[in-house]
C-alpha positions in Angstrom: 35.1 -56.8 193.8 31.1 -56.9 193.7 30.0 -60.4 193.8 26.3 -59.9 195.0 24.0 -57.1 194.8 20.4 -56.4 194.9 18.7 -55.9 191.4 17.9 -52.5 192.4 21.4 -51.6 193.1 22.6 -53.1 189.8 19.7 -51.1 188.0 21.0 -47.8 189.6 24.3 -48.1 189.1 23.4 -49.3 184.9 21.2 -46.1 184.9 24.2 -44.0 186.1 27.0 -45.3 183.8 25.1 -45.1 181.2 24.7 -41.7 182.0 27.9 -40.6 182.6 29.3 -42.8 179.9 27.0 -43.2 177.0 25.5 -40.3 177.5 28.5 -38.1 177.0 27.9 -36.6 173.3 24.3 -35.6 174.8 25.5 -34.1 178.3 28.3 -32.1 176.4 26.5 -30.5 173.9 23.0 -30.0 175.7 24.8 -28.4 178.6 27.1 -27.2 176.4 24.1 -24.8 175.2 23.0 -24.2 178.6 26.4 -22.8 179.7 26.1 -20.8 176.1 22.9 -18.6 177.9 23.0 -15.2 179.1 22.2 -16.4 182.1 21.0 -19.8 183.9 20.3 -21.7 186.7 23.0 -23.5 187.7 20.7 -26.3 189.5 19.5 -26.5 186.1 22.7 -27.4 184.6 22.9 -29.8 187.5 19.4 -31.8 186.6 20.4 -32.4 183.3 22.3 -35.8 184.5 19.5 -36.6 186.9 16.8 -36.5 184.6 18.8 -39.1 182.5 19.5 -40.8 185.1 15.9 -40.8 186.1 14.8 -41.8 182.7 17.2 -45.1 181.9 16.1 -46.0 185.9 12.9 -46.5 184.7 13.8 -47.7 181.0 15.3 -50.4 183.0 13.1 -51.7 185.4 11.0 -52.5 182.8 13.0 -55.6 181.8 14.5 -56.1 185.4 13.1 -59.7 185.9 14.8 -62.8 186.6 16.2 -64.0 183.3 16.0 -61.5 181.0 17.7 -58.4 183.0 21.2 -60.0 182.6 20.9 -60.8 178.8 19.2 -57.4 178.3 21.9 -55.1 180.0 24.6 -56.8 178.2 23.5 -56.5 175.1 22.7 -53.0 175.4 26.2 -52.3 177.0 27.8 -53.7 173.9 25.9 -52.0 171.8 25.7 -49.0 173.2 29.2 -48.8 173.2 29.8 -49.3 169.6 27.1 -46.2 169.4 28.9 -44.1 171.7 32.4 -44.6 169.6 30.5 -43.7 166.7 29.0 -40.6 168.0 32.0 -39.6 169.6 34.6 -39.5 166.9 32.2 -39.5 163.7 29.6 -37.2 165.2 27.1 -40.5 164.0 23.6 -40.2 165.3 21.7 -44.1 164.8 18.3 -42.7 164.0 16.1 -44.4 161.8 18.4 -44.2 158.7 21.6 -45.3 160.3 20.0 -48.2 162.0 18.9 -49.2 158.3 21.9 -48.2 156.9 24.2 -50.4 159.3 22.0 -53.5 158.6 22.1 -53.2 154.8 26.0 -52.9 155.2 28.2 -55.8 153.8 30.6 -57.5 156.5 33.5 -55.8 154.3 32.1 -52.3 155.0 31.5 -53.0 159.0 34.9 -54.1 159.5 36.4 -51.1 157.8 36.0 -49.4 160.6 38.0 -51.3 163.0 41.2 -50.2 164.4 42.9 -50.3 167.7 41.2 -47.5 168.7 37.8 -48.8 168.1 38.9 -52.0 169.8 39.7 -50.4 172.9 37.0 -48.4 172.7 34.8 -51.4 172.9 36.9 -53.5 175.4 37.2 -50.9 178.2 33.5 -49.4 177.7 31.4 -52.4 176.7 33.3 -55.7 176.8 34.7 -55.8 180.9 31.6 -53.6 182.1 29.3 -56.6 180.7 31.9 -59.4 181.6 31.5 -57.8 185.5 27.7 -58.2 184.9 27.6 -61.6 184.0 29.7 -62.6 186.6 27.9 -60.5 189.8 25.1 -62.7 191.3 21.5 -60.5 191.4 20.3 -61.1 194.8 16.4 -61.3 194.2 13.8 -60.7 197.0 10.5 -63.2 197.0 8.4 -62.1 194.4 6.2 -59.3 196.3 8.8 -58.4 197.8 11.0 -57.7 194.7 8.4 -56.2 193.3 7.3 -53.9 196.3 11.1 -52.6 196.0 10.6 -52.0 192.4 8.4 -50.1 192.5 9.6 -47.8 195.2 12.6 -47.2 192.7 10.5 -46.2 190.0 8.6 -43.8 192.2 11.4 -42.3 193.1 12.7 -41.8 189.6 9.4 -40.3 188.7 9.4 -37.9 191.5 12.7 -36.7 190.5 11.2 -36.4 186.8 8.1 -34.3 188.3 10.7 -32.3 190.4 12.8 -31.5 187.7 9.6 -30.6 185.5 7.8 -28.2 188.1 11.3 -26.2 188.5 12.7 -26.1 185.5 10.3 -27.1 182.7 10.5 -23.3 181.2 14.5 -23.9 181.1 14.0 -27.0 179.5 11.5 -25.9 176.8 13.5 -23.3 176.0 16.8 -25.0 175.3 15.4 -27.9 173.8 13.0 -25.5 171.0 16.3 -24.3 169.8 18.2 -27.5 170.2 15.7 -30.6 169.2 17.9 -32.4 167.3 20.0 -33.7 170.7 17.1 -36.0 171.5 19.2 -38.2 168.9 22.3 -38.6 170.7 20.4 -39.9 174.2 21.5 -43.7 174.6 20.3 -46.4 174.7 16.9 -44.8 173.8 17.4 -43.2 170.2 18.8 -46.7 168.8 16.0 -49.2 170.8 13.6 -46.7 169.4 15.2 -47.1 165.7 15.5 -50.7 166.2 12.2 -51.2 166.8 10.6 -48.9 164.3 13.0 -50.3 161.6 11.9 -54.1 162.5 8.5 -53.4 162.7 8.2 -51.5 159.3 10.1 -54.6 157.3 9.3 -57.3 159.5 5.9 -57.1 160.6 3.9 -54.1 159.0 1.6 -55.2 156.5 3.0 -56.2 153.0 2.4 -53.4 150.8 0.8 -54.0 147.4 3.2 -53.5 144.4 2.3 -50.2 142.0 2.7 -50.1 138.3 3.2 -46.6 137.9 2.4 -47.0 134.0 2.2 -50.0 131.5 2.6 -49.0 128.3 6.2 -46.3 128.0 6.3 -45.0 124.7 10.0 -44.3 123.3 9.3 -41.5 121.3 12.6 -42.0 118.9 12.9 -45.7 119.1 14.5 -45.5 116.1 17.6 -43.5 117.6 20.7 -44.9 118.3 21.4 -43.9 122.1 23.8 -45.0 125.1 23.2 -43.5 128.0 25.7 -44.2 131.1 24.4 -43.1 134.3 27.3 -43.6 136.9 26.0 -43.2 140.6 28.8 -41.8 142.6 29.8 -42.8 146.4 30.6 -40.4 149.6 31.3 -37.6 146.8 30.7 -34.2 148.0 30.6 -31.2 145.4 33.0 -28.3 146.6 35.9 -31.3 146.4 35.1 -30.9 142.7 37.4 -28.7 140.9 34.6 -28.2 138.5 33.0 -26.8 141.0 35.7 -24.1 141.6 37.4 -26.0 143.9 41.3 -25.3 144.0 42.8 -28.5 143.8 42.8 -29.9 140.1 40.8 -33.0 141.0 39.0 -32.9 137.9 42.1 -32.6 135.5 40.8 -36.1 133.4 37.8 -35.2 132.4 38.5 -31.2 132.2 39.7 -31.6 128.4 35.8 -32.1 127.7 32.8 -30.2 127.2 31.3 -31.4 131.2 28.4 -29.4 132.4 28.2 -29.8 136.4 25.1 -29.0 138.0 26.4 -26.6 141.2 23.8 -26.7 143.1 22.4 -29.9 143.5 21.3 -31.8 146.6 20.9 -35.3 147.9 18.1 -36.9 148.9 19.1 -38.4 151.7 22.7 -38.9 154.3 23.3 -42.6 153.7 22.9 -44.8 150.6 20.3 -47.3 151.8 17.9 -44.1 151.1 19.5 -42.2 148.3 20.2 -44.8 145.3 16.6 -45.8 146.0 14.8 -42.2 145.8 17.0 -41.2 143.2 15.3 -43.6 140.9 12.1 -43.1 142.4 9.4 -41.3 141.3 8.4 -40.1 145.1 10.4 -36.9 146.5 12.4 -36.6 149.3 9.7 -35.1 151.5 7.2 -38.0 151.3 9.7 -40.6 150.0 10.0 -44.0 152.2 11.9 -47.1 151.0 9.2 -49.3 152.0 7.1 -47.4 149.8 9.9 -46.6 146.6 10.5 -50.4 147.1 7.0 -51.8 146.0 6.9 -49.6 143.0 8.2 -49.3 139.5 11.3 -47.0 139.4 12.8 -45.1 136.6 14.6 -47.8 135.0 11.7 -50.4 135.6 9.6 -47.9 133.2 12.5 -47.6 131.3 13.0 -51.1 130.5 9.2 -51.8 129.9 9.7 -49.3 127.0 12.0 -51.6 125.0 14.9 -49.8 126.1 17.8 -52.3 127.0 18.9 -51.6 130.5 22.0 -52.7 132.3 23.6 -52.6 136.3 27.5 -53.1 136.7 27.7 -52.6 140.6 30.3 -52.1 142.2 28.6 -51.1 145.7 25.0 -52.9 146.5 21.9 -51.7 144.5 19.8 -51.0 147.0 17.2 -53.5 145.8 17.0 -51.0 142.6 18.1 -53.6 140.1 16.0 -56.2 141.5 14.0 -55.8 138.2 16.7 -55.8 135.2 19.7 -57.4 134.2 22.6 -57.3 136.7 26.6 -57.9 136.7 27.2 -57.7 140.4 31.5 -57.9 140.3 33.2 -60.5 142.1 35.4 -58.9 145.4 37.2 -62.4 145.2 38.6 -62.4 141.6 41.9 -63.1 140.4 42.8 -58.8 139.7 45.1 -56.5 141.2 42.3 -54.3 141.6 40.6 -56.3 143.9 41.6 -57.6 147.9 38.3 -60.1 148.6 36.4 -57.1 150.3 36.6 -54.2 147.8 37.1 -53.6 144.3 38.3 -50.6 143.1 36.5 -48.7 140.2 38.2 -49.4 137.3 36.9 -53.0 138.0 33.8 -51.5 136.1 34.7 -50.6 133.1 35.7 -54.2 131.3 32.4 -55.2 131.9 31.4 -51.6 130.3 33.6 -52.1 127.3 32.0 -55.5 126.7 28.5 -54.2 126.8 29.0 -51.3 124.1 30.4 -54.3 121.8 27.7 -55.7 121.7 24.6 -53.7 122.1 21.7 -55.3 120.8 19.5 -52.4 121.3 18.4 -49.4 119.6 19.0 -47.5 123.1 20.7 -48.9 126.1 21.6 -47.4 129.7 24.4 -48.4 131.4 24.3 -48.3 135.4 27.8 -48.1 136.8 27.6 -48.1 140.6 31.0 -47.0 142.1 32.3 -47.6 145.3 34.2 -44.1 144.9 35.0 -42.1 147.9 33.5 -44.3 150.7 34.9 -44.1 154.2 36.5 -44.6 156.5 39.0 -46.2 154.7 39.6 -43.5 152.0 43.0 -44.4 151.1 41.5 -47.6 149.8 39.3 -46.3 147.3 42.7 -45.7 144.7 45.8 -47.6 143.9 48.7 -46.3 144.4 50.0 -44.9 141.5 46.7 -42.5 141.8 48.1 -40.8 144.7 48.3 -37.7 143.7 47.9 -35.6 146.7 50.1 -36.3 149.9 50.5 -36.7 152.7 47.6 -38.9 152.6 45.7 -41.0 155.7 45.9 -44.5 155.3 44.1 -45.4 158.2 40.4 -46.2 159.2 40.5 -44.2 163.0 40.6 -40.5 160.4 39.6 -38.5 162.9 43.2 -39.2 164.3 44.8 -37.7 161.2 45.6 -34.0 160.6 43.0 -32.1 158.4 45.2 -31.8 155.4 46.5 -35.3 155.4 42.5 -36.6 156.0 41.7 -34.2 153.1 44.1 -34.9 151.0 43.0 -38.5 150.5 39.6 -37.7 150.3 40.8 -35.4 147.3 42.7 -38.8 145.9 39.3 -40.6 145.9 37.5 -37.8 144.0 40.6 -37.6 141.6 40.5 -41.5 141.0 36.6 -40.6 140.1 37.5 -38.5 137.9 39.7 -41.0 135.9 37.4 -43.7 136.0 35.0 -41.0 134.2 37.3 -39.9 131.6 37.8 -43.5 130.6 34.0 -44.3 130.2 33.9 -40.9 127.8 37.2 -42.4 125.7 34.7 -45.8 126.0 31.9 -44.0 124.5 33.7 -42.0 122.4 34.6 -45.1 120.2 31.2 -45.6 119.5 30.5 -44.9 115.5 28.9 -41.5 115.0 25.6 -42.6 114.6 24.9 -43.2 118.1 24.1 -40.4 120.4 25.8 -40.5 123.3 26.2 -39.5 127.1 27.4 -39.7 130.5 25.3 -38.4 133.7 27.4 -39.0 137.1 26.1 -38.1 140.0 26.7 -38.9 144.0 24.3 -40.7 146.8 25.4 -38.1 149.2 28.0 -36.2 150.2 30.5 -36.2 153.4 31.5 -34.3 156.8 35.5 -34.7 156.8 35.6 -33.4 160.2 34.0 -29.6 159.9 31.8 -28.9 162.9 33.3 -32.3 164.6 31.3 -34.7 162.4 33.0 -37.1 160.5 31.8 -39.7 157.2 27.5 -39.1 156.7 24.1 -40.4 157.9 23.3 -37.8 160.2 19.2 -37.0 160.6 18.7 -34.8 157.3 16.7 -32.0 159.1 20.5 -31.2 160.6 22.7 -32.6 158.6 25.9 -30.0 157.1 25.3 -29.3 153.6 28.9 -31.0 153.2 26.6 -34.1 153.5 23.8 -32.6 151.2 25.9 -30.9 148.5 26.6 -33.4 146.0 27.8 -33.4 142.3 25.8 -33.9 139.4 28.3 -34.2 136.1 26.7 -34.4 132.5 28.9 -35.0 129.0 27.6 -35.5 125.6 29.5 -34.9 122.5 26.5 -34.2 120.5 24.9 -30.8 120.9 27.0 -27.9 122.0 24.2 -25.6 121.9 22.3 -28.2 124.2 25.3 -28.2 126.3 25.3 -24.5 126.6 21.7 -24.1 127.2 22.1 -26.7 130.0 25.0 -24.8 131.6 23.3 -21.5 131.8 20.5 -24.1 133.6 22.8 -25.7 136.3 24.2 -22.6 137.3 20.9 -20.4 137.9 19.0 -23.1 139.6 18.9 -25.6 142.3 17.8 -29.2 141.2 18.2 -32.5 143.7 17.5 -36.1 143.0 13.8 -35.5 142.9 14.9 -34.3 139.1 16.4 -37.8 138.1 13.5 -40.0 137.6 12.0 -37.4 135.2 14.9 -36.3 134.1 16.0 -39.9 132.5 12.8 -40.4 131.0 12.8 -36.9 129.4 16.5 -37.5 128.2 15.6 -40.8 126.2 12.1 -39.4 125.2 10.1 -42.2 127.4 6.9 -41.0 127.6 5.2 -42.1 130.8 2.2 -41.2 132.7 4.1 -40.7 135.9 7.2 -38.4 133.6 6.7 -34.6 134.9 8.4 -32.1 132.4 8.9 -29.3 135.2 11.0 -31.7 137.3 13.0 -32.7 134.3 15.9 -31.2 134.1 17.1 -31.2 130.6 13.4 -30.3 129.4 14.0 -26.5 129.2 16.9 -26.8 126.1 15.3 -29.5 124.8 13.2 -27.9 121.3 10.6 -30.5 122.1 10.0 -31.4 125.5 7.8 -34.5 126.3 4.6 -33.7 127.0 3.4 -33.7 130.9 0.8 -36.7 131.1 -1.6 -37.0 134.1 -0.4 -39.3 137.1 -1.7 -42.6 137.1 -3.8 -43.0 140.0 
């Protein structure tokens, strides 16, 4: 075994294995599409390593000093381990999103996904590669010296990187215009990069300046008795929705009533720690930023200010949404069989549901029920048991191990379970005396990849994400109008609405009239007789 070796040796051989280990997802599929050509070079396909190799070479001679290289490497082995098992059987890229994702995860939700497999994966490709590190002794020359040497090596990568360039930069160009997105999967670079750009922009950027979007909401109606339940769905994609023609009865609760499901509706982002906040927010998905959605008045902050009692049961994390109104956040650790001290599942909401439409003390009220619904990778623990409906099922976190059916089949039991949880907030409503209008919006953060394409769970980079993780379900119910209903059915199955619509569209539904409320994005606006009217944005 190595017991000493120069830190220029240690630095080639890191650039290497990270190369041909970490680096896998990105040699496959990037040479993958140069082997997909009519024709190419096969020195080419042979450079495609040695720039990487090249690259991380010098990536890591700039923190190849005495002290800091050993921590350094070993941290980034780790890590880039857990990254590579991620990418590997999820198809996970840790941009920007994931990276913020991951941190706003609870400990429950990151240990979901360990399993033998992922032990293993760990142990053999990150845990005894840095235990061999930390034990080899780095031989350092005198300080010129070690420097002199240092530099040679990063010549030397950089000629290799202006060799590559002058004979192949055409071949390059080419493959990479039609192939961008792979950029993502090179490690360690994509998640340092992430890392950095996510600590910067909440640790160090400038504190941004909170906006009131408006001050004075108007209700309209105040004197109308309304409840509103908005339940924000989890991991639910819309083609498991047999609704949404889909041929498993996985709506068969709530199919005895009058639901209107928007078809083609999209998320606004791959992860939660950017959808629940831009579906509240009044900025769309193509200029939204959580910074930015987070020092701002949302829907239910206007909402509030306009006398309209407002209320979160959460099930799943907010999202710093709620930070603003009143709050039940329900205890993982309580004495109830639907509980286990990590998770609850969802019919944990609806006691604290029943208890609020006792006692509503309110003209109108919404409701916020935040599911944990069908969130992976541990699927089968989303239901209990006797909700098991279609088997064989996958109880196990390592999915991608599982045949497709039995995988589907207990995503299907999650979206089932949905449904039930659903049907009993409409029974829950339904009790309410006549003289309250009521209704029930559900709709998903985001949808999932059950293993079409390779890619597993959700977060990829939205510009090439599947629409499995785009296509979500958007569910409205309302006792009330049937022509309403009608109107609004004709609506959600001619057009194509995303979360951008909710923000306006809850205003518009219990007549808030705000300055930032626009009429076109408003979903319900066209069947109602008298839409708000459209006032200008306040600057």
């Amino acid at each position: 075994m190595i017991k000493n070796i120069s830190s220029n040796r240690l630095l080639l051989l890191s650039a290497v294995y990270f190369t041909i280990t970490f680096n896998y997802p990105f040699l496959k599929a990037f040479m993958g599409a140069i082997t997909q050509l009519d024709q190419y070079n096969s020195l080419f396909l042979i450079s495609v390593p040695l720039l990487i190799v090249a690259l991380l070479t010098i990536l890591f001679s700039l923190f190849s000093a005495p002290f800091i290289f050993k921590p350094i490497l070993i941290t980034l082995t780790l890590s880039s381990s857990l990254v590579l098992y991620g990418a590997v059987n999820y198809g996970v890229v840790f941009d920007y999103g994931m990276i913020q994702n991951s941190v706003e995860s609870s400990n429950a939700e990151a240990f979901s996904y360990l399993n033998v497999e992922s032990i293993l994966f760990f142990t053999v490709l990150g845990l005894f590669p840095s235990l061999l590190i930390a034990k080899i002794k780095i031989e350092y020359l005198s300080f010129f010296k070690e420097l002199l040497t240092r530099l040679q090596l990063i010549v030397l990568a950089f000629s290799v990187l202006l060799a590559i360039v002058f004979f192949f930069y055409q071949d390059y160009a080419a493959v990479g215009r039609n192939n961008s997105h792979l950029k993502k999967f090179i490690t360690p670079t994509q998640f340092m990069y992430s890392g950095f750009k996510y600590i910067k922009h909440n640790y160090f950027d400038d504190e941004i300046t909170f906006i009131t979007l408006d001050q004075a909401p108007v209700d309209l109606n105040p004197t109308q008795k309304e409840v509103l339940v908005f339940v924000v769905g989890e991991t639910a994609r819309a083609q498991n929705f047999s609704i949404n023609d889909y041929q498993k009865p996985t709506n068969a609760h709530t199919a005895p009533f009058n639901i209107v499901s928007f078809k083609k509706f999209s998320s606004c982002g791959t992860a939660t720690a950017v959808s629940v906040p831009c579906m509240f927010s009044a900025l769309d998905r193509d200029n939204f930023e959580r910074r930015r959605a987070d020092k701002q008045q949302n829907a239910l902050d206007i909402i509030k200010l306009s006398g309209v009692d407002v209320l979160w049961i959460d099930n799943n994390g907010c999202k710093d949404v709620c930070n603003r109104i009143n709050t039940i956040t329900l205890d993982v650790n309580q004495d109830n069989p639907l509980c286990d001290g990590k998770y609850c599942q969802d019919e944990i909401l609806l006691g604290p549901l029943a208890q609020k439409l006792k006692d509503l003390s309110h003209n109108k009220t919404i409701i916020v029920l935040h599911m944990m619904g069908s969130h992976g990778p541990t699927y089968y623990k989303r239901y209990p048991k006797n909700h098991r409906k279609f088997t064989p099922d996958c109880p196990r976190s390592d999915i991608q191990n599982c045949s497709h059916e039995a995988l589907t089949n207990t995503y299907d039991n999650t979206i089932a379970y949905t449904d039930f949880v659903l049907s009993r907030v409409i029974n829950q409503l339904n009790i309410l005396p006549s003289t309250y209008k009521k209704s029930m919006i559900y709709i998903s953060d985001h949808g999932e990849s059950l293993g079409e394409s390779g890619a597993y769970l959700h977060g990829l980079p939205y510009a090439f994400s599947p629409k499995e993780q785009r296509h979500i379900p958007m569910l409205y119910w309302s006792p009330d109008n049937n022509q309403f209903n009608e109107c609004l059915k004709l609506s959600a199955n001619n057009n194509e609405f995303s979360h951008d619509n909710i923000f306006h569209s809850l205003l518009g539904l219990l007549s808030i009239n705000s300055r930032s409320y626009q009429a076109k994005k408003d979903v319900f606006a066209p069947c109602n007789k008298q839409p708000l009217t459209q006032l200008p944005l306040n600057q």
